[in-house]
C-alpha positions, 0 to 999 in steps of 0.5 A: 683595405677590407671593409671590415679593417677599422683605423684606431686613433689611441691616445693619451692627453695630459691631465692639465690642460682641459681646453686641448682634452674638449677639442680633441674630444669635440673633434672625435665626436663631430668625425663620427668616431666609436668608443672602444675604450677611453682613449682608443677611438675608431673610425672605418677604414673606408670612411673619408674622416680617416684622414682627420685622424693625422691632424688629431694625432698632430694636435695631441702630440703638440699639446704633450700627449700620446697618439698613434694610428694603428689597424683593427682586424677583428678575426671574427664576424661577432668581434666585428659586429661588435665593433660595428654596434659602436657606429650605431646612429639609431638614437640620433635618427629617432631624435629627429624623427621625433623633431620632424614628427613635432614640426608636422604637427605645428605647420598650420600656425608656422607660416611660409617663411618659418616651416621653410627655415625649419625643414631646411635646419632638419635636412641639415641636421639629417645631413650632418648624421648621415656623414658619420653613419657608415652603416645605415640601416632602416632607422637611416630609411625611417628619418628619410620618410619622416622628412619627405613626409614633412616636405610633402606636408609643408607643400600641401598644408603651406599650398591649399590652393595648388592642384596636386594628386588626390586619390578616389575615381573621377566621377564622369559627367554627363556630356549632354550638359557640357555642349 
């Protein structure tokens, strides 16, 4: 398939059962599906969540309700730029830039144990949104730095007494003293 082909998920739920529409939405929401319009949810035809869509239409199916898959091919390049801005995940990377830029500034009174737990919950969270951006971009490149900039910081704050890599020239010593 091109890499410009989306799978659609178009879907009807009933009205009535509340529980089954959260699930459903939850699930779309975890996969990393663009909202064309209410009830019409899109995903790469490349990306390996595809797959989630055939459980999904089961699910709407035995809850009453209406789904089917079916192939997108926007005809030109705005369409699919269109199309693409759905899958935008800027927002969610600025986020957490923001969290990762707040955790930098409170590492001297965290202590080991809690910067540790709290780097490893932004790798996580970074993670977790790198799965359902299908085209990073540099807001993906931003919040790799932020986070590398935050595991240096722990390292160097959380580690005085370590030897690391320090800029400027090495002053030279006079050797007649060092004999």
């Amino acid at each position: 398939m091109s890499t410009r082909t989306f799978i659609a998920l178009v879907l009807s739920l009933p009205s009535k059962n509340k529980t089954v529409r959260m699930r459903i939405w939850r699930a779309l929401h975890g996969i990393g599906c663009g909202v064309l319009r209410d009830g019409v949810y899109l995903l790469p035809a490349s990306a390996s969540q595809v797959s989630d869509f055939v459980d999904l239409e089961s699910d709407v199916q035995a809850a009453g309700g209406f789904a089917m898959t079916v192939e997108l091919n926007p005809r030109t390049s705005t369409h699919f730029d269109q199309v693409r801005k759905l899958f935008d995940r800027t927002s969610e990377y600025t986020s957490l830039v923001t969290q990762i830029n707040a955790a930098k500034k409170s590492l001297t009174r965290l202590g080991q144990l809690r910067a540790d737990t709290l780097v490893k919950r932004l790798r996580r969270s970074f993670q977790e949104i790198v799965e359902t951006d299908f085209y990073p971009g540099q807001a993906n490149r931003q919040a790799q730095d932020a986070l590398a900039g935050l595991e240096s910081a722990v390292q160097r704050v959380l580690s005085s007494d370590e030897p690391r890599k320090a800029k400027g020239r090495i002053r030279r010593l006079d050797p007649v003293r060092h004999q």
